[in-house]
N, C-alpha and C positions, 0 to 999 in steps of 0.2 A: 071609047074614051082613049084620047091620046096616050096620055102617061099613065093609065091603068098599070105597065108592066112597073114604072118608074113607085107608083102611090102603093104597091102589093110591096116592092123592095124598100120602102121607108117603114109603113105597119110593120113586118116582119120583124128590122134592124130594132125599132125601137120598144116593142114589144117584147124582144130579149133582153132590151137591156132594161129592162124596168122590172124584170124578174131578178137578174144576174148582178146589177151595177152596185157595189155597195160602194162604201168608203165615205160617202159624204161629194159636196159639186168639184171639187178639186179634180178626184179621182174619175167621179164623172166625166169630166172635160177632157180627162185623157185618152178615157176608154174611148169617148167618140171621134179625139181627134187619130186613134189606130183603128178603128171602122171605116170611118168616110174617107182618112185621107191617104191614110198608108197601102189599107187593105181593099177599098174598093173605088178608092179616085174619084169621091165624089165631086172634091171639092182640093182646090191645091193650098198648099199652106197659108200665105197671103191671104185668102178668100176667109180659111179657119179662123185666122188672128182675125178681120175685120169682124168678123161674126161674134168673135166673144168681148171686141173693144165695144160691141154696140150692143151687147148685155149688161155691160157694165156700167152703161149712161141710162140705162132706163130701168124702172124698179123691178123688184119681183125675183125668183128663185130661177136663179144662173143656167143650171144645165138643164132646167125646163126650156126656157127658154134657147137656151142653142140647140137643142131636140126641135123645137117649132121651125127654129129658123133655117135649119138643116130642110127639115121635109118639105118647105116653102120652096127652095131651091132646088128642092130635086122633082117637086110632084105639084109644084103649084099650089095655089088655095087647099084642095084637097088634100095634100101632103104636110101644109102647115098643120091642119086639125088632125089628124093621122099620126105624127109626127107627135106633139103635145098630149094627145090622150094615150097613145100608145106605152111612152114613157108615163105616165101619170097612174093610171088607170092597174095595172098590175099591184103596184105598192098600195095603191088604196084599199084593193082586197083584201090584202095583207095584212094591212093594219086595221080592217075594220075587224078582221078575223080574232086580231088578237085583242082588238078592244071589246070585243064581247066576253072572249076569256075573262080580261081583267077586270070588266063589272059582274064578272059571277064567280070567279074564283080569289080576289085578292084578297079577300080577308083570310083565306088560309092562311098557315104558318110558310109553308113553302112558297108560295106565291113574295110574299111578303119579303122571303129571304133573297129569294131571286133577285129582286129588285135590287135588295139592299146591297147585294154585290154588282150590281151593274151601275148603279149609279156613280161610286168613286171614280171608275173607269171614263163616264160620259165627261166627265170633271178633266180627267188629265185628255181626254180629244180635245173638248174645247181648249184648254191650255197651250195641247200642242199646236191647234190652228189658229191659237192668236198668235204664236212664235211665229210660225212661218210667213204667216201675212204680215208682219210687223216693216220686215224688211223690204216690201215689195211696197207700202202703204203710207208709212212715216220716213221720208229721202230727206225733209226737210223742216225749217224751224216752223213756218206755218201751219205745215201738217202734224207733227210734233204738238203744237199746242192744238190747235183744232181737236185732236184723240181725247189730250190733258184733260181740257178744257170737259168735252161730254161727259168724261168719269166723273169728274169732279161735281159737276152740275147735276149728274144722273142722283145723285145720293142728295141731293137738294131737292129734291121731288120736281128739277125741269121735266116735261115734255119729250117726248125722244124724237117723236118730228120733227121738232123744234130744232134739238138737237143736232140733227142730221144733216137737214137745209142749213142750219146756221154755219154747222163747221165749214160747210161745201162754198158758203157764202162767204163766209172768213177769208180761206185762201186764195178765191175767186178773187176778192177786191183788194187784198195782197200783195198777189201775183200779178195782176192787173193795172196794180195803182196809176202807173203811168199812162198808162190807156182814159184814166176816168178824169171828169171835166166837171166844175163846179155843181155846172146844172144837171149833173146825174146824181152826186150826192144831195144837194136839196130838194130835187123833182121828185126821186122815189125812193132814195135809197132809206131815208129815214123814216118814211111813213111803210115804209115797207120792214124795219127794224121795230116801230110801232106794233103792228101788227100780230109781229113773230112774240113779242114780249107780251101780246093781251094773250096767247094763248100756252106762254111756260110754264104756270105750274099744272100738275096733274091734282087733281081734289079726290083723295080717297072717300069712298062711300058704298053702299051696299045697292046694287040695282037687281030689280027681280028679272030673272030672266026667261027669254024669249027668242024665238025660234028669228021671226025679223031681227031684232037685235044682233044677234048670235050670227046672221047671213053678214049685215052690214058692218061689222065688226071686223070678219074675217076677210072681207073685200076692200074694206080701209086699206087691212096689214100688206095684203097684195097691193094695192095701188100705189105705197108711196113707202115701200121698205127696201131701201139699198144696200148693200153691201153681202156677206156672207150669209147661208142660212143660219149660221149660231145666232145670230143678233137677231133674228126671229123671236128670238127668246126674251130679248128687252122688250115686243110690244106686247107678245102674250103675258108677260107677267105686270106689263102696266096696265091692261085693259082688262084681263082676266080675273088677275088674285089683288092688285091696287084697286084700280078702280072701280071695278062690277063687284068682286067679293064673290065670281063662282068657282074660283081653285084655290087650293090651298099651293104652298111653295111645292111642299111634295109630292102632291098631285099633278103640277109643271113636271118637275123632272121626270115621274114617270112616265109622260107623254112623250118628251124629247128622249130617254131611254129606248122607250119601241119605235120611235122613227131611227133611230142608231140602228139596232139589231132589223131592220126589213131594208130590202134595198130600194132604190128611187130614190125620188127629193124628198130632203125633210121635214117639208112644208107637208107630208102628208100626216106631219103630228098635228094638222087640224082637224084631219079624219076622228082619231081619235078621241081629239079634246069633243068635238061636236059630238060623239057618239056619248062620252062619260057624262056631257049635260042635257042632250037631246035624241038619245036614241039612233037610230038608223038614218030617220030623217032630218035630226042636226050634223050626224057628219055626211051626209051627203050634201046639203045648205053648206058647212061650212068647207069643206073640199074645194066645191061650186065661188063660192065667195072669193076663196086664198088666189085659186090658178086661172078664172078668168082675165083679169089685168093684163098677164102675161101672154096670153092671145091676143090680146086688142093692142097692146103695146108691140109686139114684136110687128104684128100687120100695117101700125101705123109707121114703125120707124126704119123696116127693111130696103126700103128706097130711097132713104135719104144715110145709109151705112157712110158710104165713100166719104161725106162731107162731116160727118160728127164729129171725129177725132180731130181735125184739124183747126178746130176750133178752139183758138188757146181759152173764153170762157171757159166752152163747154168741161175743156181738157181741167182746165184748174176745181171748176165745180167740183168735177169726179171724184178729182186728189182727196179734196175737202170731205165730201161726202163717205169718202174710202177711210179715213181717218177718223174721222169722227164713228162711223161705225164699228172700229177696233175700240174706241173707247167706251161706247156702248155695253160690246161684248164683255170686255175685262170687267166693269160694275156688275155684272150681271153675273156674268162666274162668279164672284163675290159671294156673291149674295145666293145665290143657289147654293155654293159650297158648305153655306152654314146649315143647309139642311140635310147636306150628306152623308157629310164626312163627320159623325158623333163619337166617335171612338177611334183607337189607334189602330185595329185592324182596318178600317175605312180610311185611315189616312196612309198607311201602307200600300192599299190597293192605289192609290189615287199617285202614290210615287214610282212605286213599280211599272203601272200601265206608261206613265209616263214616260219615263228610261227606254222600254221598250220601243215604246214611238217615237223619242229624239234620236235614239243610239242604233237601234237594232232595225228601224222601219217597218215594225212588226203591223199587219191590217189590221187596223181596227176590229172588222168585226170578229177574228180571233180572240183580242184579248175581252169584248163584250161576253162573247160564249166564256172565257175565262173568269170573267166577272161574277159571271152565275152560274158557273160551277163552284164558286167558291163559296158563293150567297148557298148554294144548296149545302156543300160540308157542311157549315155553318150553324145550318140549320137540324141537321143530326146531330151534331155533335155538342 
């Protein structure tokens, strides 16, 4: 095999870093942009930037997907699946390790407390990643309102697809306006607004659950979830604890708690979640469910990178879609927050981590270990 030497130097690279990589896809993106580009030349800066402009037009978990699209490039077909499991595949362990811990030991007192301290913590991460994206995501009044507009609606029980597409749509036809001709607003645009609106509210109810269900759920959230992993968190808590009725709020945050403390993507809090409702062989279905997309999307759209971005639709979609998922995320911090933070030492912790991560750039998962050694005093004392 030709690039055998090429497909053994991608396994390796990303199999480290699926052990090592913490911090969340930000920090991800860095680390791989000082591997392939700094340190080993895989790829030169221009080639990086394309690679993660063309993550960010197709769904699914960021520096998974720049992991695939990396070892595509360097090892071929073979390197794409190399590349994506390598990164993937360590964290799962990881987390399915510790989700067996926590459906056998969480009703302790200690377990329980652990938590209690790491969750404030999870609160001021996402807080500090919506600050930082805020800047990067809302340039403008379109986009502005697009964010507005999902908080606002999220708490009205819209849709978060809905949601998403819409804002992306918004500033699209915006941005656009001059571009568009009678017969595009009557031909589709409105039937196509039809559409979006039969499917905005979400209908709370209880569904018994199911191993298919549970697969096809978790392969929805991969095929059409844009923006940051935090906002992962707006469809499991609409599909999960809204809609189905099999999580409780606090049950969510404990999941997205252990994907904080393991390093990889945080999409492997599906590992988990599947394991707390279906054993071994739901989070291995929903693992399977979450990260497939992301294979199939990056193989269908790596050929067509050069032409994405130049696409002032495509380009405005994005914006849209980017914003609107910041306002996603912020409803959702919300609304998590109220099941964490029950007292003033939890709202302490949730300020302090905070401070640390705007002022000091302290790592994350420092102050998570900080979290629960606090949860543990806590819990002596």
């Amino acid at each position: 095999m030709r690039n055998y030497p090429h497909l053994v130097e991608v396994s390796l690279l990303f199999l480290k870093l699926g052990f090592t990589a913490f911090g969340g896809p930000a920090a991800h993106i860095s680390i791989m942009h000082d591997e392939v580009v700094k340190r080993r030349q895989w790829l030169t800066d221009q080639q990086f930037l394309d690679l993660l402009g063309a993550t960010n037009l197709i769904p699914g978990p960021n520096s998974t997907e720049m992991a695939i699209h990396i070892g595509y490039l360097r090892a071929g077909w073979p390197g794409l699946v190399a590349g994506g499991l390598g990164f993937v595949l360590p964290a799962t362990a990881i987390v399915l390790g510790l989700a067996w811990a926590y459906v056998r030991y969480s009703s302790l007192p200690q377990a329980g407390w652990l938590l209690y301290g790491i969750k404030p913590v999870v609160i001021a991460i996402i807080v500090q990643a919506l600050w930082s994206l805020c800047g990067k995501a809302i340039r403008t009044i379109p986009t502005g309102l697009a964010a507005a507009a999902a908080l606002v609606l999220y708490f009205l029980g819209v849709n978060e697809i809905v949601l998403l597409f819409g804002g992306g749509l918004l500033v699209m036809l915006v941005v656009n306006f001059r571009r568009l001709r009678g017969d595009v607003l009557g031909g589709w645009l409105l039937p196509l607004g039809g559409a979006l609106a039969s499917l905005a509210y979400t209908a709370a109810a209880t569904v018994p659950f199911s191993l298919p269900l549970l697969f096809l759920t978790f392969l929805k959230i991969g095929s059409v979830m844009y923006g940051s992993g935090y906002v992962l968190l707006a469809f499991l808590r609409s599909d999960l604890v809204v809609r189905y009725g099999w999580l409780t709020d606090a049950q969510l945050l404990d999941a997205i708690a252990i994907g904080q403390v393991t390093p990889g993507p945080l999409f492997t809090t599906a590992t988990f979640i599947g394991y707390q409702l279906g054993g071994v062989s739901g989070a291995l279905l929903a693992t399977l469910g979450i990260f497939l997309p992301a294979f199939v999307f990056v193989a269908i759209s790596n050929p067509f990178i050069p032409r994405l971005r130049s696409s002032p639709w495509l380009g405005a979609l994005l914006d849209g879609v980017n914003a609107a998922a910041l306002g996603l995320m912020a409803a959702v911090t919300v609304q998590i927050g109220r099941a964490s933070l029950v007292d003033p030492l939890t709202v302490l912790l949730t300020l302090a981590a905070l401070i640390l991560l705007l002022r000091f750039r302290v790592n994350s998962t420092w102050l998570i270990a900080g979290g629960a050694l606090v949860g543990l005093v806590r819990a002596l004392f």
